[in-house]
N, C-alpha and C positions, 0 to 999 in steps of 0.2 A: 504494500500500500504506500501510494506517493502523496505526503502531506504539503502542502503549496502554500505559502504563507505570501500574502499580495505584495506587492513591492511596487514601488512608483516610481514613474521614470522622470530622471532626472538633469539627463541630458539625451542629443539626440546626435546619433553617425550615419545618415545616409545614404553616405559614400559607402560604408562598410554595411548595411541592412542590419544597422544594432543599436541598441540604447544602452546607454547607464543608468542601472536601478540602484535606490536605495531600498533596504529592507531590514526595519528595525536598526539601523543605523548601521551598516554592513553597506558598501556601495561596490558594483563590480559590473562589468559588461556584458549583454546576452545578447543574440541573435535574436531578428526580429523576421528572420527570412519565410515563419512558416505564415506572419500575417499577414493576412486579405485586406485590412481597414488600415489605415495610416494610425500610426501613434503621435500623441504628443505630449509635452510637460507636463507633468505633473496628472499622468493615467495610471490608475491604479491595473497592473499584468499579475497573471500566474505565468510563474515558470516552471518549466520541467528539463530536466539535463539540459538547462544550459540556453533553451531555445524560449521567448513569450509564447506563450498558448493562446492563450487572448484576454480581454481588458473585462475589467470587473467594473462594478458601480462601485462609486466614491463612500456613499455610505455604507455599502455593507463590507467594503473593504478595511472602512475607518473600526467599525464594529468587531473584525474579525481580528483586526490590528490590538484592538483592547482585551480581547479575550486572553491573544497568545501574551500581552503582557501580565497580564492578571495570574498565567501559568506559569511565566516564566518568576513574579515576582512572588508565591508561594514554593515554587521550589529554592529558591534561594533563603528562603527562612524557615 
């Protein structure tokens, strides 16, 4: 099972068919070659090994964002 945690993009390489996503504060490059719809700043993507799969809405992205910190911040105590 592939868990996908959304990630926004934060810049954009056209030349290359890639964005820079941040994710949870984590920023690194992915292929944006498998999408049909144009990206742009600040769109909430799933990725999967590497590639965007496609764009999510802003609120349920935001929501799913507070969740995994809400997880991330009960294991740490």
């Amino acid at each position: 099972m592939c868990l996908s945690i959304p990630s926004k993009v934060v810049a954009i390489h056209p030349d290359e068919q890639a964005v820079t996503v941040e994710t949870m504060g984590v920023k690194r490059k992915v292929s944006s070659h498998l999408m049909s719809e144009p990206l742009a700043m600040d769109d909430y993507v799933l990725i999967h090994i590497g590639f965007v799969m496609n764009k999510i809405d802003k609120v349920d992205a935001e929501q799913s964002l507070a969740l995994y910190r809400e997880i991330v911040d009960k294991m740490e105590h």
